[in-house]
N, C-alpha and C positions, 0 to 999 in steps of 0.2 A: 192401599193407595198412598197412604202417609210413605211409607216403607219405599215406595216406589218414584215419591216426590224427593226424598230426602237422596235415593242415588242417584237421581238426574241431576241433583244440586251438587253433589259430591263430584259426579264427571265433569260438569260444567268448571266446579273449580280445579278437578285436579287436570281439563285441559287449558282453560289460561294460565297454571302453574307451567305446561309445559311449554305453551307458548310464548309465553315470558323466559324461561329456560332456553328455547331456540335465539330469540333476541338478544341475551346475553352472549351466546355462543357465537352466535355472528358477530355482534361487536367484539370479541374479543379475537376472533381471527379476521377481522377487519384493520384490529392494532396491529395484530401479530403483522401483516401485510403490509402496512406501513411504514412500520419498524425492520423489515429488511431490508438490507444492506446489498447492496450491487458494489462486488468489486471487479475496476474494469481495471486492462492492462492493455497497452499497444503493441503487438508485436512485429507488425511492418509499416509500411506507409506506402503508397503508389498516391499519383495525381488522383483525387475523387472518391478514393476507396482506404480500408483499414482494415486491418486483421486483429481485430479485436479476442482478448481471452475476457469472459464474463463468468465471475464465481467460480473458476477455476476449470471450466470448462472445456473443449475443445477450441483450439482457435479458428475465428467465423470470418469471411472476407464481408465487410458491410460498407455499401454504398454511402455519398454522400447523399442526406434527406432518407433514406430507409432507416426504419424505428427495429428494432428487436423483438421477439417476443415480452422478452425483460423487463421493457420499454425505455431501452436506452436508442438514442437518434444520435445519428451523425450526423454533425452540422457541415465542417468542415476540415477536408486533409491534405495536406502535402508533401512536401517530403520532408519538412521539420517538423509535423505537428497535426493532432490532430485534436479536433474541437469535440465534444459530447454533451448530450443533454437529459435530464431526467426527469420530467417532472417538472419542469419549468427552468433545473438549475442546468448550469454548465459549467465545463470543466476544460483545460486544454494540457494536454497529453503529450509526450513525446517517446520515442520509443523506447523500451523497458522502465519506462515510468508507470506509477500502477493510481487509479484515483477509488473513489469510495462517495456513494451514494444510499443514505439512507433516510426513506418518509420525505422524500422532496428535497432534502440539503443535504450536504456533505455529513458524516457523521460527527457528534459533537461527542459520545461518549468512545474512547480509543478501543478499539479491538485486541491490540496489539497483533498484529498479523497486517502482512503485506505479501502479494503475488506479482513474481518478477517473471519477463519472457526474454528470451536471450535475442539480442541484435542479428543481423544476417552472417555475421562471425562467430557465434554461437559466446559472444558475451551476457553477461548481466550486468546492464546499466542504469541506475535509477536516481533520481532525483531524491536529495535529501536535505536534512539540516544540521549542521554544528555549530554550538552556541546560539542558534536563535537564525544564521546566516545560510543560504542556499548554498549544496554543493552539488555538482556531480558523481555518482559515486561508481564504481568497477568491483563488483564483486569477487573478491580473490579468496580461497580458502586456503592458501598459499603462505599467504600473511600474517603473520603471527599478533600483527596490532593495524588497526588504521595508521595509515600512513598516508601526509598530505606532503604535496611540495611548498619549502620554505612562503611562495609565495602567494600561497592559500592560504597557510597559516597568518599569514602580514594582512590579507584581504576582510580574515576574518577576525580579527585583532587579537589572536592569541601569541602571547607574549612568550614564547618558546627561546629564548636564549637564557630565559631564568631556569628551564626542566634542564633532564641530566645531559652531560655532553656524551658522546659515543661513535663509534663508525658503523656503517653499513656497507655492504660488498652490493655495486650497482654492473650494471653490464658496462661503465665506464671504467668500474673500478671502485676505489672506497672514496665516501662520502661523509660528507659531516652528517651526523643527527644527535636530536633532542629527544627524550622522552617527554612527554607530556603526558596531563592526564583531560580529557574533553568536559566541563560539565556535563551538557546534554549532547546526545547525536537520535535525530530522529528519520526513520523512515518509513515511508507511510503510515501506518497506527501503530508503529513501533517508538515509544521514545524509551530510552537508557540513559542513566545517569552514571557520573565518574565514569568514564570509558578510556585505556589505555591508546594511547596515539605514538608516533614518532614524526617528527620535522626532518625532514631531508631538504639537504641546500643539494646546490648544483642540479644538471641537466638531465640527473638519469629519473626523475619521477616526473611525467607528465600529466594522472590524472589523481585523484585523492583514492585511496584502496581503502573499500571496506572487509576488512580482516575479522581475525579469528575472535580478535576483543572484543568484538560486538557479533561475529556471529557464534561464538559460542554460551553466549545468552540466548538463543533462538534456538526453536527446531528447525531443522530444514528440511523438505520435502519437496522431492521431485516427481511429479506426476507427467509425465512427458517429456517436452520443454520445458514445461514453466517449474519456477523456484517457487515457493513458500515459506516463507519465515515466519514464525511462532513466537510469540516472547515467551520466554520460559520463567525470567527474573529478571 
């Protein structure tokens, strides 16, 4: 009897060990759930609707007011912009701009990665930053350095008449440029430090090109359409 008290006492503990064990295991894949990260990217716009890429996935046509599985919502699209929500947060988008959502807010610690989908010209266009200041950026693998027009760089107050002087061959012809070098340039959970630039005056650069300086700190990867960039260093 004793023998037989003492294993019922034994199960009993060793199932609220395990029940306790299941509880743990749920809280921790309850963080783990939290703690995911939704990266969205826009790849078109139409009146109402969006063609959203979600973690890299296929791109989905989603209505305004339809949630995702994901549980990303369209608030609002048009043909500049499209609004999203997750969790309570939002976010406004434009196309090949990429956003990041994770545990209810934008994510606070960097990934280093970002997902680009190309324009209806089959560009890559995204939103970024130098020095601290907004650009637009044109993906060029072409480009040997970021290259902004003289009067991006005056926008963004980088003082480019002190870097080196130099020409550049434009489809006008040659051009004055500056090397520079960038503190930061960030795009999406990518920030890089000292990044190689040039200044071009005159009319042949119209948007800022993100080049080989900062994409070859990255991995690239194409899964489709979309780009993927990696910080590598």
């Amino acid at each position: 009897m004793a023998t037989g008290f003492m294993g019922a006492m034994a199960m009993r503990r060793f199932k609220r060990w395990m029940d306790c064990r299941a509880c743990a295991t749920a809280g921790l894949l309850l963080i783990a759930s939290m703690a995911h990260a939704n990266d969205i990217s826009v790849a078109a716009l139409f009146p109402g609707k969006a063609v959203l890429v979600i973690n890299s996935s296929a791109p989905r046509t989603v209505s305004v007011g339809q949630t995702t599985p994901e549980g990303i919502r369209l608030i609002s699209a048009d043909s500049s912009s499209a609004v999203i929500e997750f969790q309570g947060k939002r976010q406004t988008l434009v196309p090949g701009a990429s956003g990041r959502f994770a545990g209810g807010s934008p994510a606070s610690a960097s990934s280093g990665r970002v997902v680009l989908s190309p324009d209806a010209r089959g560009h890559y266009l995204t939103l970024g930053q130098i020095n601290g200041g907004t650009v637009q950026f044109l993906v060029d693998t072409g480009a040997t350095s970021i290259a902004l027009p003289a009067a991006e760089a005056r926008r963004l107050g980088i003082h480019y008449l002190s870097g080196q002087r130099g020409y550049t061959e434009t489809a006008n012809g040659k051009a004055a440029a500056w090397r520079v070098r960038l503190d930061t340039v960030k795009v999406g959970d990518i920030t890089l430090h000292g990044v190689d630039a040039v200044v071009m005056e005159g009319d042949g650069l119209k948007v800022v090109l993100l080049g080989m300086s900062f994409l070859n700190r990255t991995e690239m990867q194409r899964d489709g359409q979309t780009l993927t960039l990696t910080k590598r260093f």
